[in-house]
DSSP file (Angstrom, degrees, kcal/mol; ACC not computed):
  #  RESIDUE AA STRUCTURE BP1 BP2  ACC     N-H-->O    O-->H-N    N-H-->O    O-->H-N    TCO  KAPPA ALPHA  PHI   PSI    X-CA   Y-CA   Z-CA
    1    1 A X              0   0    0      0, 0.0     2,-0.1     0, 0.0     0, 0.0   0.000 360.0 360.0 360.0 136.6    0.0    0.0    0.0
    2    2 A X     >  -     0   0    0      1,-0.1     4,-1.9     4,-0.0     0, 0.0  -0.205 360.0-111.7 -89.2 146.2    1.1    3.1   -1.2
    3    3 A X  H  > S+     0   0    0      2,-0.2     4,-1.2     1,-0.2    -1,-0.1   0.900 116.0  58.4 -55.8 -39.7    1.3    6.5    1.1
    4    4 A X  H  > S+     0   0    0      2,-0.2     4,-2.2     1,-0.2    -1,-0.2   0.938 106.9  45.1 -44.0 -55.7   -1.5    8.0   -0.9
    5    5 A X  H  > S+     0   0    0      2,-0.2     4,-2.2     1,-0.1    -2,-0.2   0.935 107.9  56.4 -67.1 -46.6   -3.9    5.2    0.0
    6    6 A X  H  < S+     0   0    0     -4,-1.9     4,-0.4     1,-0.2     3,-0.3   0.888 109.5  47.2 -41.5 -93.9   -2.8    5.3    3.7
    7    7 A X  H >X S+     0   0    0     -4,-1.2     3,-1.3     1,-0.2     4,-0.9   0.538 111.2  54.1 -14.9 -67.9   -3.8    9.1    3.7
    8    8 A X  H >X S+     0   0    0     -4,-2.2     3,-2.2     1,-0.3     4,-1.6   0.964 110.0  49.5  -8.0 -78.0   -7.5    8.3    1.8
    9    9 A X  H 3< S+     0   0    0     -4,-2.2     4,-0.3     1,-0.3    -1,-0.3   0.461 109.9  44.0 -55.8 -11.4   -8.1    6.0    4.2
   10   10 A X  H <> S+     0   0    0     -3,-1.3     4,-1.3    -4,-0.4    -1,-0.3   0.523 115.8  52.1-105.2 -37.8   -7.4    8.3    7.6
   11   11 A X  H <X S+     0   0    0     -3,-2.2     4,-1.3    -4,-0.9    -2,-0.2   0.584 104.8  50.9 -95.4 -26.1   -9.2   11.0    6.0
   12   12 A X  H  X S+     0   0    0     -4,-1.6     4,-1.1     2,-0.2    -2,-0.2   0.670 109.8  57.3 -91.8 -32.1  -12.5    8.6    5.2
   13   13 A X  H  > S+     0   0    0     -4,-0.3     4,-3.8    -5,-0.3     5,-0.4   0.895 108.8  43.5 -44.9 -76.2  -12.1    7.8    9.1
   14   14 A X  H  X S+     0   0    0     -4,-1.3     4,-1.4     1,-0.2     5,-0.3   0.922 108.3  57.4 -52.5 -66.7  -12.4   11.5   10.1
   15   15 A X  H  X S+     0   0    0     -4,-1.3     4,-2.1     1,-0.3    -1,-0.2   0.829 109.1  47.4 -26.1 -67.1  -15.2   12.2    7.8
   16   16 A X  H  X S+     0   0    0     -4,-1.1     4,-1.4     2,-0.3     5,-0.3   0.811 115.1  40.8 -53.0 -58.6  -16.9    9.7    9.4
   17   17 A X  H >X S+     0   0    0     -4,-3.8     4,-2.9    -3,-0.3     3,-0.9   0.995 112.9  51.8 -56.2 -66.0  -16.2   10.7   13.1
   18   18 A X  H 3X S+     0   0    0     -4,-1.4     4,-1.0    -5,-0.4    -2,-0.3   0.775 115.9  50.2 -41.6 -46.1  -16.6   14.4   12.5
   19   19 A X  H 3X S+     0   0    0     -4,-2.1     4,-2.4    -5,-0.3     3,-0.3   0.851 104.2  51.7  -6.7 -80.7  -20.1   12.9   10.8
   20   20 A X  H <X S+     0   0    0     -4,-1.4     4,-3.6    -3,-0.9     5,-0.3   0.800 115.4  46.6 -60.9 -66.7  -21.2   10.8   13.6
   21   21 A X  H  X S+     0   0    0     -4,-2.9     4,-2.2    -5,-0.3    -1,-0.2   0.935 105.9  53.6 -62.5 -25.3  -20.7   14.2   16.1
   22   22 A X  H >X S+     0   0    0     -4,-1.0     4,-1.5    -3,-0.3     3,-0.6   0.970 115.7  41.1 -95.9 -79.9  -22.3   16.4   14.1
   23   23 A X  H 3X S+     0   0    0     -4,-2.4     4,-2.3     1,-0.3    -2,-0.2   0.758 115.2  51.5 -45.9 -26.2  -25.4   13.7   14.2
   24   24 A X  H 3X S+     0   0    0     -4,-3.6     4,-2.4     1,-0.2    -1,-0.3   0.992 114.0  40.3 -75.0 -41.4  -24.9   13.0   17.9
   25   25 A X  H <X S+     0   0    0     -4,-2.2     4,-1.3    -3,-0.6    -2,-0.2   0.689 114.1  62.9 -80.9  -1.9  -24.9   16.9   19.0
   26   26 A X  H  X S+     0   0    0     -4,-1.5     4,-0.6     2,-0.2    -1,-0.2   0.917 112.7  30.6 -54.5 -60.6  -27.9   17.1   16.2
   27   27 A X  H  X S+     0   0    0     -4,-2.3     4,-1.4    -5,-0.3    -2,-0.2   0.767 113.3  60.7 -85.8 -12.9  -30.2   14.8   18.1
   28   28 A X  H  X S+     0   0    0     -4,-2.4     4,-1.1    -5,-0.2    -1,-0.2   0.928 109.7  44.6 -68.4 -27.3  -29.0   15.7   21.4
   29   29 A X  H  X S+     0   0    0     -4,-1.3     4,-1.7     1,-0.2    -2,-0.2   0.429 115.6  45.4 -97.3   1.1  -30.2   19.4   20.7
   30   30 A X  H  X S+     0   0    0     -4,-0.6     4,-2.2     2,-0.2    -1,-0.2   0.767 112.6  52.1-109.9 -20.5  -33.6   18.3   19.2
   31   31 A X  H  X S+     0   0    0     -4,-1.4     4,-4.4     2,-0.2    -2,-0.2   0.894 112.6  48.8 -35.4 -56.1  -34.1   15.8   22.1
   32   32 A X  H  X S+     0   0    0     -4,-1.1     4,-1.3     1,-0.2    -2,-0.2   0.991 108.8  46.0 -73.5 -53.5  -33.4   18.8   24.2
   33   33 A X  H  X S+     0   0    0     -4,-1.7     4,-1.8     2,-0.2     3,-0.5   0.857 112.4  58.3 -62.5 -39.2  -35.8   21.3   22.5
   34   34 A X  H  X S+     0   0    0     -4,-2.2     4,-1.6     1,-0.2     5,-0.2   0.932 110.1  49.2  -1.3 -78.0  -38.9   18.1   22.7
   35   35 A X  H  X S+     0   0    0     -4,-4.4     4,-1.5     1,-0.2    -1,-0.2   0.667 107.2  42.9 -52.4 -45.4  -38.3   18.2   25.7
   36   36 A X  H >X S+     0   0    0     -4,-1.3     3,-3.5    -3,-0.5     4,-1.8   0.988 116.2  52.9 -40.4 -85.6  -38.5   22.0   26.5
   37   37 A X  H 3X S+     0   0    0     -4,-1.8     4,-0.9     1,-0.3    -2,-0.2   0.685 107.3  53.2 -41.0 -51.9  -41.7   22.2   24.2
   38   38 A X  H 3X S+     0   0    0     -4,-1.6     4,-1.6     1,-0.3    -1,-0.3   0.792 105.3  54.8 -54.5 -31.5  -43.3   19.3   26.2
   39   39 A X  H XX S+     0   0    0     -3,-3.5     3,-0.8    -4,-1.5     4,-0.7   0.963 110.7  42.6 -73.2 -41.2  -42.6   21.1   29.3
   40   40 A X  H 3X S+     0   0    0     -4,-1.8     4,-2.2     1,-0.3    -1,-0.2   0.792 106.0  64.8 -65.2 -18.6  -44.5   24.2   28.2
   41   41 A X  H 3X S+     0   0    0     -4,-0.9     4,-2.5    -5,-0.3    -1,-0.3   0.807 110.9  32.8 -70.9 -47.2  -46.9   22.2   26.9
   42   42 A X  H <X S+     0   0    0     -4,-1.6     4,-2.3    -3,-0.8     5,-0.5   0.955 111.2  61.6 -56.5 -96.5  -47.7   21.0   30.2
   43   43 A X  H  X S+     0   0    0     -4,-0.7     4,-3.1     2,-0.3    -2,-0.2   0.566 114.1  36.7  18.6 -84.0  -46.9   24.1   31.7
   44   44 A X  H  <>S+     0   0    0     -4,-2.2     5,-1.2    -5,-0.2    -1,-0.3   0.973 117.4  54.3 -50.7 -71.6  -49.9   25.8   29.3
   45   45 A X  H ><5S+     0   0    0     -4,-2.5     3,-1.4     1,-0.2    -2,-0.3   0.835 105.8  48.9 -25.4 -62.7  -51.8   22.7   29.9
   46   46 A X  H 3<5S+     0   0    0     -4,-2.3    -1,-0.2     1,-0.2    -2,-0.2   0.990 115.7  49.6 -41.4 -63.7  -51.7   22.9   34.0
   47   47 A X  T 3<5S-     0   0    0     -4,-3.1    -1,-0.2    -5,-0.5    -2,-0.2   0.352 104.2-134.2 -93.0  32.7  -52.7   26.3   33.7
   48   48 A X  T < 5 -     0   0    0     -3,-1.4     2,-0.4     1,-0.2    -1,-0.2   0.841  35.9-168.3  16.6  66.4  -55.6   25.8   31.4
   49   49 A X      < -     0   0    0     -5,-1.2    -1,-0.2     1,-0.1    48,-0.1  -0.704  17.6-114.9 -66.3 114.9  -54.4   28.7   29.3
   50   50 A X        -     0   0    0     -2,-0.4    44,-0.2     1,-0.1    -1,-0.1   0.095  41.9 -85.5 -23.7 149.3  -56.7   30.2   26.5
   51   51 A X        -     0   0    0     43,-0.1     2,-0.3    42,-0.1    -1,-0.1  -0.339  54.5-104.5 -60.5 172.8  -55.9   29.9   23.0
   52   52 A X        -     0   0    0      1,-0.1    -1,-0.1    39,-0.1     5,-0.1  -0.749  35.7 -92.4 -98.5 151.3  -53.7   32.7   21.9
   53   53 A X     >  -     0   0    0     -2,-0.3     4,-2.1     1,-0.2     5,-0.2  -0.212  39.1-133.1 -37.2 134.4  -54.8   35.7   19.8
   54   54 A X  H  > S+     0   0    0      1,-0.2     4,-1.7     2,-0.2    -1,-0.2   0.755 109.2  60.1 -83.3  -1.8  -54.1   34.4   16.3
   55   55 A X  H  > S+     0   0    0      2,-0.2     4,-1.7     3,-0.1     5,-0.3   0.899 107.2  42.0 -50.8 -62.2  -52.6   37.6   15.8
   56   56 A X  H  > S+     0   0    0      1,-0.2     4,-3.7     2,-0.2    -2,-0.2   0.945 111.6  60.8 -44.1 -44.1  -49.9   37.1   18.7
   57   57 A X  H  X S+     0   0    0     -4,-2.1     4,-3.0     2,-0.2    -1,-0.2   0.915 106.1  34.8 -79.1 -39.0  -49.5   34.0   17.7
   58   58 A X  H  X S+     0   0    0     -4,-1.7     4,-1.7     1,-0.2     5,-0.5   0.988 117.4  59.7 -45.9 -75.2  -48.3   34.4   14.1
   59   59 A X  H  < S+     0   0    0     -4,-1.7     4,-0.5     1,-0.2    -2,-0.2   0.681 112.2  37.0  18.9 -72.7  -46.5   37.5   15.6
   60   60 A X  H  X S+     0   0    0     -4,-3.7     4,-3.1    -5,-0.3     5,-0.4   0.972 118.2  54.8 -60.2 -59.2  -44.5   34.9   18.3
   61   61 A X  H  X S+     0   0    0     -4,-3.0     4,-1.4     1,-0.3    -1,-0.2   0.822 114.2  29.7 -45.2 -58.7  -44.1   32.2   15.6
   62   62 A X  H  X S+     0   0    0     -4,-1.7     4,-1.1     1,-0.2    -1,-0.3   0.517 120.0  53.2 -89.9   5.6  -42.5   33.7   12.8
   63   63 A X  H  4 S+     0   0    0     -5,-0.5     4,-0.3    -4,-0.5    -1,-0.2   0.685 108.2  50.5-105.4 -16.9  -40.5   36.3   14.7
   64   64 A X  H  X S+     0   0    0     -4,-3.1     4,-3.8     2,-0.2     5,-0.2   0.877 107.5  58.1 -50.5 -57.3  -39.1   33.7   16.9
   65   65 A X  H  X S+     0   0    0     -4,-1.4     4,-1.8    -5,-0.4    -2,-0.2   0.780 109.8  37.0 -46.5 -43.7  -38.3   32.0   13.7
   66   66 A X  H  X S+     0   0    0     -4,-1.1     4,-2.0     2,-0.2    -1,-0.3   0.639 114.7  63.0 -98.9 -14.3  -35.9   35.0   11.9
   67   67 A X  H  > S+     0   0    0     -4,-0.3     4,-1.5     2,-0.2     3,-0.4   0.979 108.0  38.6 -66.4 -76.6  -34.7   35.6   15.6
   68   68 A X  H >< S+     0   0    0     -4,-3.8     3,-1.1    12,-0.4     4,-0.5   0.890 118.6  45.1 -14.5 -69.5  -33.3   32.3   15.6
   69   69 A X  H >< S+     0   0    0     -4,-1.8     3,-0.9     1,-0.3    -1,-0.2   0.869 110.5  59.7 -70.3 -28.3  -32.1   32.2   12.0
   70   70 A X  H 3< S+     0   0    0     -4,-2.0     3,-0.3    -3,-0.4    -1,-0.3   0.805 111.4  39.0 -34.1 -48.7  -30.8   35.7   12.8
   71   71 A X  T X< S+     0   0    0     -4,-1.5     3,-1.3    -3,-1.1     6,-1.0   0.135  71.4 126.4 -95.2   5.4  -28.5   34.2   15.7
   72   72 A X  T <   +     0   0    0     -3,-0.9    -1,-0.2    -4,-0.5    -2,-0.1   0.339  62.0  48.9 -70.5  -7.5  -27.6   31.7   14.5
   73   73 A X  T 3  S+     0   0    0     -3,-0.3    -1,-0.3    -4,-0.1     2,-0.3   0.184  99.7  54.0 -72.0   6.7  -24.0   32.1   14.9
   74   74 A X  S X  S-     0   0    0     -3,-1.3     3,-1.9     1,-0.1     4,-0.2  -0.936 100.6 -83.4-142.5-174.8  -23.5   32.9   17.9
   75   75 A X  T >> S+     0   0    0      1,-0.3     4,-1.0    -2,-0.3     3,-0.8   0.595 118.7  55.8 -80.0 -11.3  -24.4   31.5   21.5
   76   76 A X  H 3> S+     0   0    0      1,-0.3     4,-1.5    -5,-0.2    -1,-0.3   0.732  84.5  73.8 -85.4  -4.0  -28.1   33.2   21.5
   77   77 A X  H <4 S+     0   0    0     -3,-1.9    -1,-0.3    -6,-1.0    -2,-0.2   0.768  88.7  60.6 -69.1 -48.3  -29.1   31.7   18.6
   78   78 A X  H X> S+     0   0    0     -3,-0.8     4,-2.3    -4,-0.2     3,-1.8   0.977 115.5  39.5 -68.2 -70.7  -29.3   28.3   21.2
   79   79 A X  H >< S+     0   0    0     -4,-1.0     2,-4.0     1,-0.3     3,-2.5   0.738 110.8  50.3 -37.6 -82.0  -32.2   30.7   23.4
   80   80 A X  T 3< S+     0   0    0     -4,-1.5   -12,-0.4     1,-0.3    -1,-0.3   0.048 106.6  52.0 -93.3  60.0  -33.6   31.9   21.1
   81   81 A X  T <> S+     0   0    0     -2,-4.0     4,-2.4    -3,-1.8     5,-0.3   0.544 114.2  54.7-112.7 -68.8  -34.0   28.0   19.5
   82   82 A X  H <X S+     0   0    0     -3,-2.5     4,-4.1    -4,-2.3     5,-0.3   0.962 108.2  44.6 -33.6 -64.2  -35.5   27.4   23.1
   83   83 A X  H  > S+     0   0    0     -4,-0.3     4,-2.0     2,-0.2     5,-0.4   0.872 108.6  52.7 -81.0 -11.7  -38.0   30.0   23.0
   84   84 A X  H  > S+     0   0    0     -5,-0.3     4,-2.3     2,-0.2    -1,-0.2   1.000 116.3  42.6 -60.6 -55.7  -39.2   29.4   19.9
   85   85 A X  H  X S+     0   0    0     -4,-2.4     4,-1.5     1,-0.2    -2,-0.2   0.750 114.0  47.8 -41.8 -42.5  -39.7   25.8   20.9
   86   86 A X  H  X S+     0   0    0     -4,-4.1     4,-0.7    -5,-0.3    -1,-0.2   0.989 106.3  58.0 -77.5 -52.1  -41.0   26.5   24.1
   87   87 A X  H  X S+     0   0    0     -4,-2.0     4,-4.2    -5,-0.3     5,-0.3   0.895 106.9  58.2 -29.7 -49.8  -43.5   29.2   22.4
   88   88 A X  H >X S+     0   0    0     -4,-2.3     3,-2.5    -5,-0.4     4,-1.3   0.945 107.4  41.3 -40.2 -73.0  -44.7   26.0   20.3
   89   89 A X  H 3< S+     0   0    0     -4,-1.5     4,-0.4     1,-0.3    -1,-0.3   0.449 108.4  57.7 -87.4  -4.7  -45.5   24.1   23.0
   90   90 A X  H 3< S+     0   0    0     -4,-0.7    -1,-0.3     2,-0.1     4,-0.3   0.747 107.3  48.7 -84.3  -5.1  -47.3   26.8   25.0
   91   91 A X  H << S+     0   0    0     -4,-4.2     4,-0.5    -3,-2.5     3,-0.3   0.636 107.2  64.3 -90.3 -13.0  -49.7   27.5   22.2
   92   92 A X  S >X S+     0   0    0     -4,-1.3     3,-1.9    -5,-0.3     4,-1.8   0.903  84.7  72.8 -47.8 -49.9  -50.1   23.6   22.2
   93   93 A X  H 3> S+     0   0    0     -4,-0.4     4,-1.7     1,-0.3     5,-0.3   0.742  90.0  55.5 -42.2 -60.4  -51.5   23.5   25.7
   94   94 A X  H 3> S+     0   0    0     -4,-0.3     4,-1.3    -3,-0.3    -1,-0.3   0.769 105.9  51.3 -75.3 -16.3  -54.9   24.8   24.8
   95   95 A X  H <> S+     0   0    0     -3,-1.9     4,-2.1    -4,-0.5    -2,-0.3   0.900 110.2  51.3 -86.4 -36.8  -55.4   22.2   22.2
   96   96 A X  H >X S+     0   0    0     -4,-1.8     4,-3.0     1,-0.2     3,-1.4   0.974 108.8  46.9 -34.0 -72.6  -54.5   19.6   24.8
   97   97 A X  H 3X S+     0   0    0     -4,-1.7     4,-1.1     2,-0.3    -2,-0.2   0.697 113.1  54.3 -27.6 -46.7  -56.9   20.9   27.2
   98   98 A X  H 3X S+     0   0    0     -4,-1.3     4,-1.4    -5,-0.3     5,-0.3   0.885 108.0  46.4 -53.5 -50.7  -59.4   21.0   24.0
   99   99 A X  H <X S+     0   0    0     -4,-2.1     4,-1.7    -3,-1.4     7,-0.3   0.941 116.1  46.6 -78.8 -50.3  -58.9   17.1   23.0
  100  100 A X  H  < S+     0   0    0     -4,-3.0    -1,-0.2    -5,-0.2    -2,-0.2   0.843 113.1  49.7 -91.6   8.0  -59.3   16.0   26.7
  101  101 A X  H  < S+     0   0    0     -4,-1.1    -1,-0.2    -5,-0.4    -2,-0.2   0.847 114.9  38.8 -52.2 -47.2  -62.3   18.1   27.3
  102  102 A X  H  < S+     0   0    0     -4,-1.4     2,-0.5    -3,-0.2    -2,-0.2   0.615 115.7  53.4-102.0  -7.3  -64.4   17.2   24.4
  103  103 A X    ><  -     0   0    0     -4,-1.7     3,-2.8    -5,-0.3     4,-0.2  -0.872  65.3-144.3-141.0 144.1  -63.5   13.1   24.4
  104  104 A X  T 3  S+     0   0    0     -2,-0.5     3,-0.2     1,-0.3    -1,-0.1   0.789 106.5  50.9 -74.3  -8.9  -63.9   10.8   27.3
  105  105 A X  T >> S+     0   0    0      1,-0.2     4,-2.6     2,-0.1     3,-2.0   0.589  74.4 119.1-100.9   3.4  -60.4    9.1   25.6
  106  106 A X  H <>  +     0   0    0     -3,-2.8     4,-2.4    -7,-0.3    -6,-0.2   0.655  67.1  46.0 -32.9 -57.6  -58.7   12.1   25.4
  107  107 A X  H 3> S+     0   0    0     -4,-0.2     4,-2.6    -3,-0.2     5,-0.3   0.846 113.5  58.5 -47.0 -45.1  -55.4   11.5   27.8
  108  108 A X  H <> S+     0   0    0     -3,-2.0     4,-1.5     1,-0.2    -2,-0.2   0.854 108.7  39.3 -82.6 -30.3  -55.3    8.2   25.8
  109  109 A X  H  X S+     0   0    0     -4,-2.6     4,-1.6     2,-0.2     5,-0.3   0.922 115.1  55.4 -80.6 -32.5  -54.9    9.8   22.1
  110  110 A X  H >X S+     0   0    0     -4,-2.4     4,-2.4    -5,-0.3     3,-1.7   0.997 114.3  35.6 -55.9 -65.2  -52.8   12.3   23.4
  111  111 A X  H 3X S+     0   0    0     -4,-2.6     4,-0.9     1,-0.2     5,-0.3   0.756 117.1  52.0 -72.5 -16.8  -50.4    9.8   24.8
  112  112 A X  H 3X S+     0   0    0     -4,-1.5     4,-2.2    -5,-0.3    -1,-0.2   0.834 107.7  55.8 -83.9  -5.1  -50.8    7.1   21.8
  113  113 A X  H << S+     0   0    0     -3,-1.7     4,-0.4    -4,-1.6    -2,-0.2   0.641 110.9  44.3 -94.8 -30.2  -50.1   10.1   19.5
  114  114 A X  H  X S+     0   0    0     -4,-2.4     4,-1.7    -5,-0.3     3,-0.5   0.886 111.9  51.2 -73.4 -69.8  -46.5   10.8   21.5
  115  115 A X  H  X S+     0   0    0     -4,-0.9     4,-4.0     1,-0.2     5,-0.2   0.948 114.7  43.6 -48.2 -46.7  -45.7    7.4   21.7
  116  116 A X  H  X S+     0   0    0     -4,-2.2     4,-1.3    -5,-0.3    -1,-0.2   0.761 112.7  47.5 -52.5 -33.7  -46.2    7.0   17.9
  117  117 A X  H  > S+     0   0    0     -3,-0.5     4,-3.5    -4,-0.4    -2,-0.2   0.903 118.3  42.5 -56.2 -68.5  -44.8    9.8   16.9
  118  118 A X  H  X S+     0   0    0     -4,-1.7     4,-3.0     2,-0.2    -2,-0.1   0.801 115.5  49.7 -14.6 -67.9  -41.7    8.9   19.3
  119  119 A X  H  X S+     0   0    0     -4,-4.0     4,-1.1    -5,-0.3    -3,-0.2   0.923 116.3  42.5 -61.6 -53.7  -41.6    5.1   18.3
  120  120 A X  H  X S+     0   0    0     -4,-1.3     4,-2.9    -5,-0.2     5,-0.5   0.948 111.0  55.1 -80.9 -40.7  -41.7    5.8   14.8
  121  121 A X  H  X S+     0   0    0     -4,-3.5     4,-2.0     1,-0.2    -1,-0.2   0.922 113.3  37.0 -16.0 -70.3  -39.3    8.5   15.1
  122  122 A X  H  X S+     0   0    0     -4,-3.0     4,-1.1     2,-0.2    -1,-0.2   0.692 114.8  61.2 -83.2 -19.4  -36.2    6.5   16.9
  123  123 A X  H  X S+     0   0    0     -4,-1.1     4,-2.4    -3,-0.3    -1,-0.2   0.933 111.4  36.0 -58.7 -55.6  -37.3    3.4   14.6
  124  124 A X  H  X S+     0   0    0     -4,-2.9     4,-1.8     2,-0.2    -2,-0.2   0.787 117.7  52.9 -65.9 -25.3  -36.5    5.5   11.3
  125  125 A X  H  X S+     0   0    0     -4,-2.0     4,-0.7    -5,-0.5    -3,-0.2   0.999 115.6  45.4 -59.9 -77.9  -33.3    7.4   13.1
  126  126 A X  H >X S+     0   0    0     -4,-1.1     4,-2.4     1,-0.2     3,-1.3   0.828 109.5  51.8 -48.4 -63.3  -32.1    3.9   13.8
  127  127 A X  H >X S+     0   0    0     -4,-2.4     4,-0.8     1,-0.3     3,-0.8   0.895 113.8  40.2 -36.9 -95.8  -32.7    2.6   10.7
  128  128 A X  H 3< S+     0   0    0     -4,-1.8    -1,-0.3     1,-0.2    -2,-0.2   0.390 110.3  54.1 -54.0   1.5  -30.9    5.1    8.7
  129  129 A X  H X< S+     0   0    0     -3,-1.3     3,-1.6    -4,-0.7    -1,-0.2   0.923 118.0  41.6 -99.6 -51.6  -27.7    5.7   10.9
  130  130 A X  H << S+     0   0    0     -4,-2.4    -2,-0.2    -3,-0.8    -3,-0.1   0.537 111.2  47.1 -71.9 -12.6  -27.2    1.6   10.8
  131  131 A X  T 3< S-     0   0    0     -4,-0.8    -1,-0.3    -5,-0.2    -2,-0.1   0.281  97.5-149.5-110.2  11.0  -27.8    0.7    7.5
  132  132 A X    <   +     0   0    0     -3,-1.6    -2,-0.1    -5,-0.2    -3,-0.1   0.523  44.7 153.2  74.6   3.9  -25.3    4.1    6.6
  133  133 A X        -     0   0    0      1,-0.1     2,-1.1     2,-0.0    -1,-0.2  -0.153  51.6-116.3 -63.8 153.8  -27.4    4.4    3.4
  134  134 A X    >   -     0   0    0      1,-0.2     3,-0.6     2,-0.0    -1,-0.1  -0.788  22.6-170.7-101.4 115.5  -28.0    8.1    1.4
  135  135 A X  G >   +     0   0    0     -2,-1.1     3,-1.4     1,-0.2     4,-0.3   0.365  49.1 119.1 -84.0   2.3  -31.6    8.8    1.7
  136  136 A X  G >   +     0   0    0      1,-0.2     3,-1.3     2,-0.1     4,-0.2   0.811  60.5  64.5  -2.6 -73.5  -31.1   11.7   -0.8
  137  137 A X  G <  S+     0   0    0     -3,-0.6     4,-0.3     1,-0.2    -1,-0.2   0.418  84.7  70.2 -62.1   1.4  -33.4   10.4   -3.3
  138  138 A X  G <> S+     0   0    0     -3,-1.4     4,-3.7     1,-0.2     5,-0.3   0.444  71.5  98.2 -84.6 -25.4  -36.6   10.6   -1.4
  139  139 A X  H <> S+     0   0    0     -3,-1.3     4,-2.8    -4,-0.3     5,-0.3   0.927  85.0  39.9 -27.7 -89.4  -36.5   14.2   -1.5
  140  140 A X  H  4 S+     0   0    0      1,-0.2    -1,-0.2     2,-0.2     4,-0.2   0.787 116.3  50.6 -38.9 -47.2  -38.8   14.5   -4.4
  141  141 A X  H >> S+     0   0    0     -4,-0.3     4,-3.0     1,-0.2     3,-1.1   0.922 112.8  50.1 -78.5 -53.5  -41.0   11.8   -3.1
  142  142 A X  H 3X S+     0   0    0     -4,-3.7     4,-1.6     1,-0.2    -2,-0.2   0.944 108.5  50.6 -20.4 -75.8  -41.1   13.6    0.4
  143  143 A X  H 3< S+     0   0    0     -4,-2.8     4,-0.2    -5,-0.3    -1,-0.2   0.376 110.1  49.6 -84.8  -4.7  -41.9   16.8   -0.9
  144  144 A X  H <> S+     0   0    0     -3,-1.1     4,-0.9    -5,-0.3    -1,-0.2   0.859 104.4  56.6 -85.4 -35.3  -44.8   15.4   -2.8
  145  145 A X  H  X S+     0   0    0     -4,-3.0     4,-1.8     1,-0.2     5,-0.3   0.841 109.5  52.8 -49.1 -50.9  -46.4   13.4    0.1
  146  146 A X  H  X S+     0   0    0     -4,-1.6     4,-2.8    -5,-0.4     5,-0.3   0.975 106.1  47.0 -74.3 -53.2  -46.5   16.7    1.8
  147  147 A X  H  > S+     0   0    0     -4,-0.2     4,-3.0     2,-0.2    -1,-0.3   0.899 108.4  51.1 -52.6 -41.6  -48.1   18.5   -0.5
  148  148 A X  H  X S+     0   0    0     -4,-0.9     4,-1.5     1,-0.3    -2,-0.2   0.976 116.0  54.0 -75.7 -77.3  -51.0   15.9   -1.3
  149  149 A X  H  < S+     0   0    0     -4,-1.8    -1,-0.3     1,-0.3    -2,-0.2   0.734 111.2  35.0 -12.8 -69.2  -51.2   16.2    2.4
  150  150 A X  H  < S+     0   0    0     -4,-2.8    -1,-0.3    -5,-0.3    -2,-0.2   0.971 131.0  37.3 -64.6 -68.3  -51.5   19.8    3.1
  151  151 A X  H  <        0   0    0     -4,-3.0    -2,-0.2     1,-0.4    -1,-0.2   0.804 360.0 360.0 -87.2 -27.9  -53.5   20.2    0.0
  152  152 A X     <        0   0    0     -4,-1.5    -1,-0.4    -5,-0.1    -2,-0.2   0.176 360.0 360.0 -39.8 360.0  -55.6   17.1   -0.2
């Protein structure tokens, strides 16, 4: 083996790690904001908060949103990631509050609708980090699903 190839191969090693970090602090930081959201969620929820004006609420949403992408170099960019997330999941609260008002199963859709969400979540994560495959091509197919969704 040649010196070149040596070098390749050390360099396809780093990629990899540097990879593999970038995905671990990826899911630790969407782990962390879940979590955040859920607590506000509660949070809202506990304190049988009204909906929000839907004025405010656009307001919150998207101005959160370019505050974030605004900050996103430097260390507030991490808040204001938090309060956006957390915003989420206090305007959640009253639609909790909604579902287990109006249906005697309410608590039980809520929570099969977390776990599913959850379950399928960490099943597809799993899936694609072990089988190392590029799920690239799905794009298009992705972005169609959504649409027939939303517009369907």
């Amino acid at each position: 083996m040649n010196r070149d190839n040596i070098t390749l191969l050390n360099q396809g090693r780093a990629s990899a790690l540097a990879t593999n970090k970038v995905l671990r602090n990826t899911y630790l930081l969407l782990g962390l904001t879940f979590m955040f959201s859920g607590m506000m969620a509660y949070i809202s929820y506990a304190m049988r908060m009204p909906p929000l004006n839907i004025l405010v609420m656009i307001v919150g949403v998207y101005g959160l949103m370019f505050l974030t992408q605004a900050l996103k170099d430097s260390p507030w960019g991490l808040v204001s990631c938090f309060a956006f997330t957390g915003f989420l999941g206090f305007t959640l609260g009253p639609i909790l509050n909604l579902y287990i008002a109006n249906f005697s199963n309410g608590h039980q859709l809520i929570a099969t609708a977390l776990g599913g969400t959850g379950i399928i979540f960490f099943a597809l994560s799993g899936y694609a980090l072990t089988t190392q495959k590029d799920f690239s091509f799905l794009s298009g197919f992705l972005f169609i699903g959504i649409m027939v969704a939303f517009l369907g």
